[in-house]
Z-matrix of the N, CA and C atoms (Angstrom, degrees):
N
C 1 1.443
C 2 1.522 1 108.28
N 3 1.260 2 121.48 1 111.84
C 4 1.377 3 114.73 2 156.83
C 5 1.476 4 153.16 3 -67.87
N 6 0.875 5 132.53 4 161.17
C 7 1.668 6 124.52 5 -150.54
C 8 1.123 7 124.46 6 -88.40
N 9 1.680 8 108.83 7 16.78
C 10 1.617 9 113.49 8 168.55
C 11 1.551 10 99.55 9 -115.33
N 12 1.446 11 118.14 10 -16.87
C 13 1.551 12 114.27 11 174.61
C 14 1.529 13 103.85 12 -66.09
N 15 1.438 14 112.76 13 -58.29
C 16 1.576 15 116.13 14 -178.14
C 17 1.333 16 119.64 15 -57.75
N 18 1.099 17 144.36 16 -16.67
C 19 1.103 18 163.91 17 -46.70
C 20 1.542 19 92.11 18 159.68
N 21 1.575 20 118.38 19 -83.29
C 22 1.576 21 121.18 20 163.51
C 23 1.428 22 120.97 21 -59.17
N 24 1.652 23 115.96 22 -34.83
C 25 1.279 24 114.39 23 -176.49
C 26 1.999 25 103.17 24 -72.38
N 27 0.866 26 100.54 25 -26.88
C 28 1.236 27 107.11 26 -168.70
C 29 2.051 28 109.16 27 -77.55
N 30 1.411 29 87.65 28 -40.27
C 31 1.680 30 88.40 29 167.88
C 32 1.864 31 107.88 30 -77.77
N 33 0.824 32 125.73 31 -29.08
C 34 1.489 33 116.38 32 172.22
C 35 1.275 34 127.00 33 -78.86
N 36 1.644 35 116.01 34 -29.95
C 37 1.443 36 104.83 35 133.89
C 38 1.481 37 137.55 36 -27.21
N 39 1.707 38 113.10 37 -71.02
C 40 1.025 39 99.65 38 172.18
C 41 1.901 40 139.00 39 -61.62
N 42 1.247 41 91.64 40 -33.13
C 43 1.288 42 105.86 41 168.87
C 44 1.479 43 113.25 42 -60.37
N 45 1.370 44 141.79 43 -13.33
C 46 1.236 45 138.81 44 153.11
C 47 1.305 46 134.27 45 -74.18
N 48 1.740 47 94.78 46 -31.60
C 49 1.429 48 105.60 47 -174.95
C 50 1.413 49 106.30 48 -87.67
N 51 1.821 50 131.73 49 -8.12
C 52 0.792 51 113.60 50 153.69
C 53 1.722 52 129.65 51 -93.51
N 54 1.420 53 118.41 52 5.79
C 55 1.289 54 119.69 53 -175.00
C 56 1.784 55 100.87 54 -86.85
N 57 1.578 56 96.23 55 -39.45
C 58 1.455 57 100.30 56 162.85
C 59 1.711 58 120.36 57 -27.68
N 60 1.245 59 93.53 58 -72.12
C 61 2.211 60 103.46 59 -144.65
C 62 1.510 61 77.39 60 -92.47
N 63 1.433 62 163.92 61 -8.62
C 64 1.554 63 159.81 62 129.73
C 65 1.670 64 102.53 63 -30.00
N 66 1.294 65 100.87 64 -78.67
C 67 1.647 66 103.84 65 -178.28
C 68 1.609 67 119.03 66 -76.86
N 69 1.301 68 105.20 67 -9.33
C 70 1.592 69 104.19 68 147.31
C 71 2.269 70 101.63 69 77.29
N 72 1.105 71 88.86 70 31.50
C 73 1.613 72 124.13 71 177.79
C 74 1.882 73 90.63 72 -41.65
N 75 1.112 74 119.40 73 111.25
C 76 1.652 75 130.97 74 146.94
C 77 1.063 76 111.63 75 -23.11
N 78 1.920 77 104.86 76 -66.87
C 79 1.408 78 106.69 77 -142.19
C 80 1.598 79 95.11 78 -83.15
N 81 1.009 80 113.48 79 -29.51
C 82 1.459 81 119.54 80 179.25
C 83 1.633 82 114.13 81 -58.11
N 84 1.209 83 110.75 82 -58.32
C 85 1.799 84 109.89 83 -168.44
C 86 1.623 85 101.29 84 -82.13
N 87 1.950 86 110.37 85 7.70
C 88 1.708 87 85.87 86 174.07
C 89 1.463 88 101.14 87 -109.74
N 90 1.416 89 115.98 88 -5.38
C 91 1.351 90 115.28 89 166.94
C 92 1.462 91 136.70 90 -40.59
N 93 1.364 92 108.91 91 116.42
C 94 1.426 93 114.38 92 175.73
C 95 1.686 94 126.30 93 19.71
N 96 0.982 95 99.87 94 -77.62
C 97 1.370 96 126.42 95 171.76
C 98 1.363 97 130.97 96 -67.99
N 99 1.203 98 123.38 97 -31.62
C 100 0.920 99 144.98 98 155.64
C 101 1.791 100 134.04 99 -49.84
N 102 1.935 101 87.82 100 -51.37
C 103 1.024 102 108.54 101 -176.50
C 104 2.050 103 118.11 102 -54.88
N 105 1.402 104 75.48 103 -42.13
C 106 2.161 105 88.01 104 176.37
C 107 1.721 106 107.84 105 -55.21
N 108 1.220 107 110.45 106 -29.90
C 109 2.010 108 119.02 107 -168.37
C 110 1.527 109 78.54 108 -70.17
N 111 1.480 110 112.41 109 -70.88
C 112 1.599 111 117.65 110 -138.54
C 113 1.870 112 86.59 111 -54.37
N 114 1.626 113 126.95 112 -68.60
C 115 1.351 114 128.07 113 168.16
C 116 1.222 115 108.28 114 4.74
N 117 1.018 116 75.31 115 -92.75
C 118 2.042 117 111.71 116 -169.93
C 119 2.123 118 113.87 117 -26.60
N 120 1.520 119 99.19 118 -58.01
C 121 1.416 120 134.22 119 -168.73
C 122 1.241 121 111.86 120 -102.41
N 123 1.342 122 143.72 121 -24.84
C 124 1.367 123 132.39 122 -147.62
C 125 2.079 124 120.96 123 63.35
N 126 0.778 125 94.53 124 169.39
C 127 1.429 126 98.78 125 -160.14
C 128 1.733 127 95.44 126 -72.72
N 129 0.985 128 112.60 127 -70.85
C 130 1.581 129 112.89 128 -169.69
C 131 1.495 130 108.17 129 -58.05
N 132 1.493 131 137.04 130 -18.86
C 133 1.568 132 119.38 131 162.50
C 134 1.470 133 114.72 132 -76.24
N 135 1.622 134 104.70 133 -11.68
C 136 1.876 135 92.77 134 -175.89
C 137 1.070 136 75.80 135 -92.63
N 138 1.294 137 153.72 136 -91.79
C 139 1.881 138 130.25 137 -148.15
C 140 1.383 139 118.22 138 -23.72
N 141 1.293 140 104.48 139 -48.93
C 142 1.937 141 103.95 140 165.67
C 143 0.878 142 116.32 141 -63.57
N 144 1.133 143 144.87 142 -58.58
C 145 1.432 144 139.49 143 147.17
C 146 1.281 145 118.78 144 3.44
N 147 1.191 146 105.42 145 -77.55
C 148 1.685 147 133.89 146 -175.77
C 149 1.785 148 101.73 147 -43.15
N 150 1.496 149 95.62 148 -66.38
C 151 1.640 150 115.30 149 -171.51
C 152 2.055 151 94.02 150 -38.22
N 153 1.275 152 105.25 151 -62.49
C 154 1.148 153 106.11 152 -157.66
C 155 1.729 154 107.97 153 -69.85
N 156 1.374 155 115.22 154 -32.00
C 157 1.531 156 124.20 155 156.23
C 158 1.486 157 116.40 156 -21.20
N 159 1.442 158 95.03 157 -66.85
C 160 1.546 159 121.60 158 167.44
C 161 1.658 160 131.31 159 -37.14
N 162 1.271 161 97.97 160 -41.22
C 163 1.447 162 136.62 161 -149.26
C 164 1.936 163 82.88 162 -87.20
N 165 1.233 164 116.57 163 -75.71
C 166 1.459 165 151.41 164 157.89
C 167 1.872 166 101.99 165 -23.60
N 168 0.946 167 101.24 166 -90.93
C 169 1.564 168 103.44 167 166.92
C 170 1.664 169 113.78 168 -25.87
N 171 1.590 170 115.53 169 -61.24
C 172 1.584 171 106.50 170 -170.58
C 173 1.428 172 106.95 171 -79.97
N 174 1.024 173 123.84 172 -16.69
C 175 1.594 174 125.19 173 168.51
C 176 1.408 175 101.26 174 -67.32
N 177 1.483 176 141.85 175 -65.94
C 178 0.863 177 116.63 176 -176.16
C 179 1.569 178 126.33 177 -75.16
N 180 1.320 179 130.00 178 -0.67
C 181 1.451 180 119.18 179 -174.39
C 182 1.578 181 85.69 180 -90.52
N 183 1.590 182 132.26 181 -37.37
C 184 1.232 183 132.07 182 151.75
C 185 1.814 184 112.51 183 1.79
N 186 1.640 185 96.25 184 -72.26
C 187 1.480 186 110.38 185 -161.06
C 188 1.661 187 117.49 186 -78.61
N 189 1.359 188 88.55 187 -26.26
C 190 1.664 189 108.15 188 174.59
C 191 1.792 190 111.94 189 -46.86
N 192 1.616 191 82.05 190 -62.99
C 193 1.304 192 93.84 191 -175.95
C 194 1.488 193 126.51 192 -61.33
N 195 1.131 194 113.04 193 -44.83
C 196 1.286 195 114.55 194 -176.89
C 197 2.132 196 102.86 195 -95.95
């Protein structure tokens, strides 16, 4: 895989994971994985969480790329 594919896949990740925990997505915050943050944190610190996940993700496919 080259490093502008990962690079986009990697920014649309984040860009999901923040449209996710913003619009406050069901299927998203009951997901697997998810489910341990929301536990763990309560629901509204894993969306922040998430947001900043997000945040993290496009910065780095950001850096990838260029």
């Amino acid at each position: 895989m080259s490093d502008s594919t990962f690079a986009i896949i990697t920014f649309l990740g984040g860009l999901l994971t923040i449209f996710c925990a913003v619009k406050d997505c069901d299927w998203f915050m009951t997901a697997h994985k998810a489910r341990f943050f929301v536990k763990l944190f309560g629901r509204e610190v894993a969306r922040i969480f998430y947001v900043l996940l997000g945040a993290v993700l496009i910065v780095l496919s950001l850096i990838i790329a260029f």
